[in-house]
C-alpha positions as protocol buffer text, in pm:
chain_id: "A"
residue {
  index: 1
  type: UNK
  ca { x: -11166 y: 7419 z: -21106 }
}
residue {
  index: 2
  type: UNK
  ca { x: -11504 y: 7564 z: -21047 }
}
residue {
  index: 3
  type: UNK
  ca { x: -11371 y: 7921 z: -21159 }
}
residue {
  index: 4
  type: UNK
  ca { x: -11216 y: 7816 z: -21448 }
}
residue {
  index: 5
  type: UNK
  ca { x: -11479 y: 7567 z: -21542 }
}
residue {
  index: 6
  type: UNK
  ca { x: -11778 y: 7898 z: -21486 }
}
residue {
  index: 7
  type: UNK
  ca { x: -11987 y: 7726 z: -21793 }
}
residue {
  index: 8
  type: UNK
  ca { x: -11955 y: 7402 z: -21717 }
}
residue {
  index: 9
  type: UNK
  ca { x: -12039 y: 7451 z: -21372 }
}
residue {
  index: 10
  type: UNK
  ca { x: -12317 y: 7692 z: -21470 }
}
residue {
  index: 11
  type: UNK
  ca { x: -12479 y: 7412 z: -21676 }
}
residue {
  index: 12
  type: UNK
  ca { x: -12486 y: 7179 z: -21384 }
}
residue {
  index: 13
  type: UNK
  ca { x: -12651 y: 7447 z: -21134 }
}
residue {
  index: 14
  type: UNK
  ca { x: -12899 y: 7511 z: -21387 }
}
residue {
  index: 15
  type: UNK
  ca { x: -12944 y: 7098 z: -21336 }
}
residue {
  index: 16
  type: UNK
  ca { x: -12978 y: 7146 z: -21003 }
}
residue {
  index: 17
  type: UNK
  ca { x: -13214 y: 7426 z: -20983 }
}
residue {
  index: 18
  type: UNK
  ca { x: -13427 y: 7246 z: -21238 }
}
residue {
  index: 19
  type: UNK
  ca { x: -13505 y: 6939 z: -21065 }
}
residue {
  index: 20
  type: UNK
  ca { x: -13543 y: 7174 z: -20725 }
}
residue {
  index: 21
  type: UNK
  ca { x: -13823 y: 7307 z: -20872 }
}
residue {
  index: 22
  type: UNK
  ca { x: -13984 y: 6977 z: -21034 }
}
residue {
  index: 23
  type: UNK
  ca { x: -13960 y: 6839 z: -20683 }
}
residue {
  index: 24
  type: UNK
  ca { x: -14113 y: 7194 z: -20491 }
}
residue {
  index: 25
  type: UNK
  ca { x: -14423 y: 7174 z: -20772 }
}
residue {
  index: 26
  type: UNK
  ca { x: -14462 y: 6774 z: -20694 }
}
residue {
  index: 27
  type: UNK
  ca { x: -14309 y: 6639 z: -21087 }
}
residue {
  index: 28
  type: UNK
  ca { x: -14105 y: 6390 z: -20890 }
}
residue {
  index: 29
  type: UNK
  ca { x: -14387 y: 6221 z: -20727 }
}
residue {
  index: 30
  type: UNK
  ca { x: -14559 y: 6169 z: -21090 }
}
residue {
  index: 31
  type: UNK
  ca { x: -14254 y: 5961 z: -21188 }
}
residue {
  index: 32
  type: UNK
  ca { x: -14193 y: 5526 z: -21102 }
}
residue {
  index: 33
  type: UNK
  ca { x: -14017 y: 5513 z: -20757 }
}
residue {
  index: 34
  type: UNK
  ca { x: -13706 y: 5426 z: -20913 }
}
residue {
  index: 35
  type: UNK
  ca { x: -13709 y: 5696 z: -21178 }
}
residue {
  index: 36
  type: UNK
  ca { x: -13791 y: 5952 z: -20879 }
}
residue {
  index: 37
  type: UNK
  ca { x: -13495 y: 5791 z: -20660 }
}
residue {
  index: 38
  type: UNK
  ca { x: -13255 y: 5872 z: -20937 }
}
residue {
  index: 39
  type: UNK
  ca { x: -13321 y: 6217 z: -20965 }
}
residue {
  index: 40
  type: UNK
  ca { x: -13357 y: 6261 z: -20561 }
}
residue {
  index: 41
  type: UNK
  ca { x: -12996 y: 6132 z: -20534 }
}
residue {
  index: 42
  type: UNK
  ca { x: -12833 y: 6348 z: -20811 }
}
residue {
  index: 43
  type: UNK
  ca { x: -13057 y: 6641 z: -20675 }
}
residue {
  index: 44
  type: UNK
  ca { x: -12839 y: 6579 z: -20334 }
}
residue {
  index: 45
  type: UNK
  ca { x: -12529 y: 6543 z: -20455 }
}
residue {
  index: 46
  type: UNK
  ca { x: -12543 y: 6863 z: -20650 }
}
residue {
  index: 47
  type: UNK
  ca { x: -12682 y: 7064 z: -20345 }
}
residue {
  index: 48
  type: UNK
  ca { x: -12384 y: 6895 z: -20154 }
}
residue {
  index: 49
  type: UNK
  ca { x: -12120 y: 7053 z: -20406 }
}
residue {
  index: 50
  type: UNK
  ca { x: -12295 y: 7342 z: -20576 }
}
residue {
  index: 51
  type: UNK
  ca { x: -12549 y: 7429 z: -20346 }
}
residue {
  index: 52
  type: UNK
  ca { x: -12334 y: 7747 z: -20232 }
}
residue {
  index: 53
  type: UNK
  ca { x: -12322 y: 7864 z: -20518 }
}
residue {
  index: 54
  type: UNK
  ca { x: -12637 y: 7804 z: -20660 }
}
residue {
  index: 55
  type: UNK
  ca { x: -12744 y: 8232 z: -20677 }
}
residue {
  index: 56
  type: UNK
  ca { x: -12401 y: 8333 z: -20834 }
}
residue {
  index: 57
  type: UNK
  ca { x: -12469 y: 8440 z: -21159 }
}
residue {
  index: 58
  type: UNK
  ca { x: -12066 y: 8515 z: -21309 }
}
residue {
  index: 59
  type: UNK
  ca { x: -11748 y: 8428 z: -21116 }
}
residue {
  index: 60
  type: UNK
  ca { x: -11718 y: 8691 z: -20847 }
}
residue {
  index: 61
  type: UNK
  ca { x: -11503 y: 9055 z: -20874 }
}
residue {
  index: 62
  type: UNK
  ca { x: -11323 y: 8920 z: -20504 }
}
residue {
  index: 63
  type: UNK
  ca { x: -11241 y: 8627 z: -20376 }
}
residue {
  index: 64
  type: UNK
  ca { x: -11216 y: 8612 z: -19968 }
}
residue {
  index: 65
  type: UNK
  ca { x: -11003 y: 8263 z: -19868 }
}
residue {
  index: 66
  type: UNK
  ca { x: -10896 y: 8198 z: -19503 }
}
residue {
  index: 67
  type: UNK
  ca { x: -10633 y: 7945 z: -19528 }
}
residue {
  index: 68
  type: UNK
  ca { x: -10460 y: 7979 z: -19867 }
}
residue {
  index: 69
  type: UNK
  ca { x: -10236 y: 7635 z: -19793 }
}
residue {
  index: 70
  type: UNK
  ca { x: -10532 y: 7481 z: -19789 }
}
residue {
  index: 71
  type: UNK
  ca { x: -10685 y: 7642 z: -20098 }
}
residue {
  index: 72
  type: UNK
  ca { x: -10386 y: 7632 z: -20331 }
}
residue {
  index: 73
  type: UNK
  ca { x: -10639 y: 7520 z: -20656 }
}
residue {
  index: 74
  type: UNK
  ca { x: -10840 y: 7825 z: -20582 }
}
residue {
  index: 75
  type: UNK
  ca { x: -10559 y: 8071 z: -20548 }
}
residue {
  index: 76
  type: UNK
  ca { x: -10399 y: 7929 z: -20898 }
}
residue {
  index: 77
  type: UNK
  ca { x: -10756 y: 8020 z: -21032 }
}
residue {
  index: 78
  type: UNK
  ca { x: -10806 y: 8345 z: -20910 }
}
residue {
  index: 79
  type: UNK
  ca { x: -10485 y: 8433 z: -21059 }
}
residue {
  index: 80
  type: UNK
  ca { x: -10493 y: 8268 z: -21407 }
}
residue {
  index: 81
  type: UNK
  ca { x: -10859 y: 8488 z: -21419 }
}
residue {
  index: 82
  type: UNK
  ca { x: -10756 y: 8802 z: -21250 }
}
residue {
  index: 83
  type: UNK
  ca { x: -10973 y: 8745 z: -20963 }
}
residue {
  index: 84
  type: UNK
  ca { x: -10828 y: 8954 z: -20676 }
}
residue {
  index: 85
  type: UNK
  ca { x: -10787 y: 8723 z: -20321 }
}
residue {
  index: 86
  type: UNK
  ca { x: -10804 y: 8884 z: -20008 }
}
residue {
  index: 87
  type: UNK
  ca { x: -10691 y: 8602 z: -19752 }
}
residue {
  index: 88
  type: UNK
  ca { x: -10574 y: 8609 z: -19420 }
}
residue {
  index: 89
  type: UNK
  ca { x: -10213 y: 8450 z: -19403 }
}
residue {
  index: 90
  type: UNK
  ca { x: -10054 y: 8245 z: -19116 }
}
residue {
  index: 91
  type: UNK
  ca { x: -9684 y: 8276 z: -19120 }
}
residue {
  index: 92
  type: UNK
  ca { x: -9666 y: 7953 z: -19305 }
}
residue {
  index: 93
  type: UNK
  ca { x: -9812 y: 8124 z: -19611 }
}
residue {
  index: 94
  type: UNK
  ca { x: -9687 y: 8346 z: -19905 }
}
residue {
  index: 95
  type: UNK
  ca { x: -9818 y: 8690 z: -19909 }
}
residue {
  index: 96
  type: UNK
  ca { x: -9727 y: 8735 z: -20233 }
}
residue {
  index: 97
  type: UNK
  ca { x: -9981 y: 8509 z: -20414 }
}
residue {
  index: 98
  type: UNK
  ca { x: -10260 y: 8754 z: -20275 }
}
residue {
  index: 99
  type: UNK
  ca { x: -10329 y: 9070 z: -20313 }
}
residue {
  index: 100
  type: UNK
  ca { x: -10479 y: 9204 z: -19977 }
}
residue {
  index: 101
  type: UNK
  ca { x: -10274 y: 8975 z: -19764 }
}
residue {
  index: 102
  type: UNK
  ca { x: -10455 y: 9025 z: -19412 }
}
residue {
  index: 103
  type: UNK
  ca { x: -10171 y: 8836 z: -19117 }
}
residue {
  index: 104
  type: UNK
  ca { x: -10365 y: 8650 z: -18897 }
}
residue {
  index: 105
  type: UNK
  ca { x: -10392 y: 8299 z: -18732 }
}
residue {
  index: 106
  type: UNK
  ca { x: -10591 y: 8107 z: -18982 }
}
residue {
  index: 107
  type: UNK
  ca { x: -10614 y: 7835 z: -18729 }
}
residue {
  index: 108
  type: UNK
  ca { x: -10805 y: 8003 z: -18458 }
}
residue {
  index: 109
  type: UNK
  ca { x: -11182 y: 8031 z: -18479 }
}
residue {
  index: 110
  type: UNK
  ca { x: -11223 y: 8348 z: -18286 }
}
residue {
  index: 111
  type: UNK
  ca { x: -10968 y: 8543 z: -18549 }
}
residue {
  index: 112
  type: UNK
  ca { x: -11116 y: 8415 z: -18814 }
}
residue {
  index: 113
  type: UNK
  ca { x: -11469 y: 8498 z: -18679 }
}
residue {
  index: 114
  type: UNK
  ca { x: -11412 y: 8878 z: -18610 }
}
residue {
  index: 115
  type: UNK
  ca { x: -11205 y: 8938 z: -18956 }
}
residue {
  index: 116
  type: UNK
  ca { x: -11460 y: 8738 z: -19164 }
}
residue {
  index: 117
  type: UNK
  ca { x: -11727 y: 8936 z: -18973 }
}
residue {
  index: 118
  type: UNK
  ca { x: -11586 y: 9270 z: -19042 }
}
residue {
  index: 119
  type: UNK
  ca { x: -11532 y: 9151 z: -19360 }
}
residue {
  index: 120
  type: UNK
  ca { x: -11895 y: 9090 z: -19433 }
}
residue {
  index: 121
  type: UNK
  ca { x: -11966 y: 9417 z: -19249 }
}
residue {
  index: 122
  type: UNK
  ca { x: -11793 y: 9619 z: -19493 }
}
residue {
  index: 123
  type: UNK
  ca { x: -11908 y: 9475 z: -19803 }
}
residue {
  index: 124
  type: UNK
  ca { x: -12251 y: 9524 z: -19684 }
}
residue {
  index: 125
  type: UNK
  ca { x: -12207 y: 9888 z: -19624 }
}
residue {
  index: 126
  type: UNK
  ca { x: -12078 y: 9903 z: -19953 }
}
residue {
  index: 127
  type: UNK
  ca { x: -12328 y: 9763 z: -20150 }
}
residue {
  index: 128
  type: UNK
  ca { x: -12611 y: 9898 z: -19874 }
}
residue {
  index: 129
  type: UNK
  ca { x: -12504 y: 10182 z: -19696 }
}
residue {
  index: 130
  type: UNK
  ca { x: -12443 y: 10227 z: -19325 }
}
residue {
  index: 131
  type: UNK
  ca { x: -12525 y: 9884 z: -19087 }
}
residue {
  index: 132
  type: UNK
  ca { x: -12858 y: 10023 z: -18880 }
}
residue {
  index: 133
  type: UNK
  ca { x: -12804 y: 9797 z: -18607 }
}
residue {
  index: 134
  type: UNK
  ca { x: -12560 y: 9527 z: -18532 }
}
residue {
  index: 135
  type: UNK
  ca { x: -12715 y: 9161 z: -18377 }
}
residue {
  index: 136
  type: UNK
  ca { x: -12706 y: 9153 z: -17978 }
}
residue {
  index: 137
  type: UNK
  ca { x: -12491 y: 8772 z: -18101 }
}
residue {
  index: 138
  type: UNK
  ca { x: -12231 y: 9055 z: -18216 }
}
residue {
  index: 139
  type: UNK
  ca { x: -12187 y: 9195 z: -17907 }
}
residue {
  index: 140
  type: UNK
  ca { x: -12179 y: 8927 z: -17717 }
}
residue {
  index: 141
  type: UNK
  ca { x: -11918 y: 8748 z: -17915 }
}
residue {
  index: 142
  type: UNK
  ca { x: -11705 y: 9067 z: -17846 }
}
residue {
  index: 143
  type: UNK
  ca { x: -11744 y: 9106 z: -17483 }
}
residue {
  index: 144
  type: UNK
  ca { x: -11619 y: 8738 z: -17451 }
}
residue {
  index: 145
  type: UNK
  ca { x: -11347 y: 8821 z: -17648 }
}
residue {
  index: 146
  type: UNK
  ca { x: -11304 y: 9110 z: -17397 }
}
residue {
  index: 147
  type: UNK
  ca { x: -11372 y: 8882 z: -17078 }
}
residue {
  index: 148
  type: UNK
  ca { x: -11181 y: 8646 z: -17189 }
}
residue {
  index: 149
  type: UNK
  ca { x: -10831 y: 8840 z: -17308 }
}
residue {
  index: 150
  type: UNK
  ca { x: -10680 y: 9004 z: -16945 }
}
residue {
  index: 151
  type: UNK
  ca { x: -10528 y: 9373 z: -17084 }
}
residue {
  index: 152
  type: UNK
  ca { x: -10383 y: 9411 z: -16742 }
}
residue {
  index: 153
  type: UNK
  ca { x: -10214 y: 9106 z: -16714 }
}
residue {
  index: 154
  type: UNK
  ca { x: -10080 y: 9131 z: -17032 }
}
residue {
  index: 155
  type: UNK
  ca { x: -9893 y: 9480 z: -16932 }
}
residue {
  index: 156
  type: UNK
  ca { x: -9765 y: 9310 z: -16616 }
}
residue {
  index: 157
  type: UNK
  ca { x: -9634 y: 9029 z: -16780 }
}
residue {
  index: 158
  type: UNK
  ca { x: -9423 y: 9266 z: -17029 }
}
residue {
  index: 159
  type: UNK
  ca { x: -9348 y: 9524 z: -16799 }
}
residue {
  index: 160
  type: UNK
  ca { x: -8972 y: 9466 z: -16598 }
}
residue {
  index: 161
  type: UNK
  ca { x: -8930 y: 9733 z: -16305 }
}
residue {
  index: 162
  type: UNK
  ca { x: -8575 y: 9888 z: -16326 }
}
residue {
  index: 163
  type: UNK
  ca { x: -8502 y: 9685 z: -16014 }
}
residue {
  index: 164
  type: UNK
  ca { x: -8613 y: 9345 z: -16140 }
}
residue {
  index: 165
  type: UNK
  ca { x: -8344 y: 9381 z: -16455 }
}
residue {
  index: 166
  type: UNK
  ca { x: -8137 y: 9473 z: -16184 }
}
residue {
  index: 167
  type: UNK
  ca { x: -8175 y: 9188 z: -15979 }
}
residue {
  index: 168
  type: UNK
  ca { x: -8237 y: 8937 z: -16280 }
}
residue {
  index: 169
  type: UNK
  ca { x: -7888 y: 9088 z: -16393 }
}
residue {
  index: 170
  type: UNK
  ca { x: -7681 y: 9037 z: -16073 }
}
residue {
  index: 171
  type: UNK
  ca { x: -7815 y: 8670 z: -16074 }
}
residue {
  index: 172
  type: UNK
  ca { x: -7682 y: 8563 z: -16431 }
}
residue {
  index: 173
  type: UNK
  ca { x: -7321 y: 8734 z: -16331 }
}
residue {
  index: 174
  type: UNK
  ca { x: -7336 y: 8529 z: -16009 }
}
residue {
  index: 175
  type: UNK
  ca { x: -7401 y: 8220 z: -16233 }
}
């Protein structure tokens, strides 16, 4: 557990951070070839698992998950340290083990997209007051989403005329 584990982990981005900066200011290149391989390797294997995490400075006051099947460990840690998970829940998933349960289809990209987005969006205005602008990539993501999702069709589809159930009616009694 990387939450539960804060000051072990901690220890090991420090590691990581350290020999980022021996190899920005050229220390690496001083050392034998095989010395300098060494620490090149464990450099990249740290930035593969702690790399995202590398600027956190304490375990977070939130914790936003998008498929909490998937993330059981991290929900168990988040509870046992009173981390608060906001997570948005397929209906294969127990909204009880969260507590801002958002329902969603954690499987689709495009749902995950826009709530993770908005997501983001608020916590920035939080922290930094209101967004000036938003990217023209926003609003082009959203007018596919618009193109792409027929609002019509979708009326149509749900909408029976009184003479339809009629009809649809008389056929099942005739059957």
């Amino acid at each position: 557990g990387m939450l539960t584990n804060w000051t072990t982990i901690k220890t090991r981005v420090e590691r990581l951070k350290d020999l980022e900066r021996r190899e920005a200011n050229g220390a690496l290149d001083l050392l034998p070839k095989k010395e300098a391989s060494v620490l090149r390797r464990e450099m990249a294997k740290l930035q593969k698992y702690l790399g995202g995490i590398k600027n956190m400075r304490r375990l977070p006051d939130g914790v936003v998950m998008v498929d909490q099947r998937r993330e059981y460990n991290a929900v168990q840690e988040c509870q046992k340290l009173d981390i608060p998970i906001v997570s948005l829940l397929d209906t294969n998933c127990d909204p009880t083990q969260v507590d801002i349960p958002i329902p969603a289809n954690d499987d689709a990209i495009r749902s995950i997209k826009l709530i993770v987005g908005k997501l983001a969006d608020a916590i920035y205005e939080g922290r930094h007051g209101q967004l000036e602008t938003l990217d023209q990539e926003d609003y082009d993501s959203y007018e596919e989403y618009e193109e792409d999702y027929d609002y019509d069709g979708a009326e149509e589809e749900f909408n029976v005329s009184d003479d339809e159930e009629e009809s649809s009616a008389e056929n099942n009694e005739e059957e």
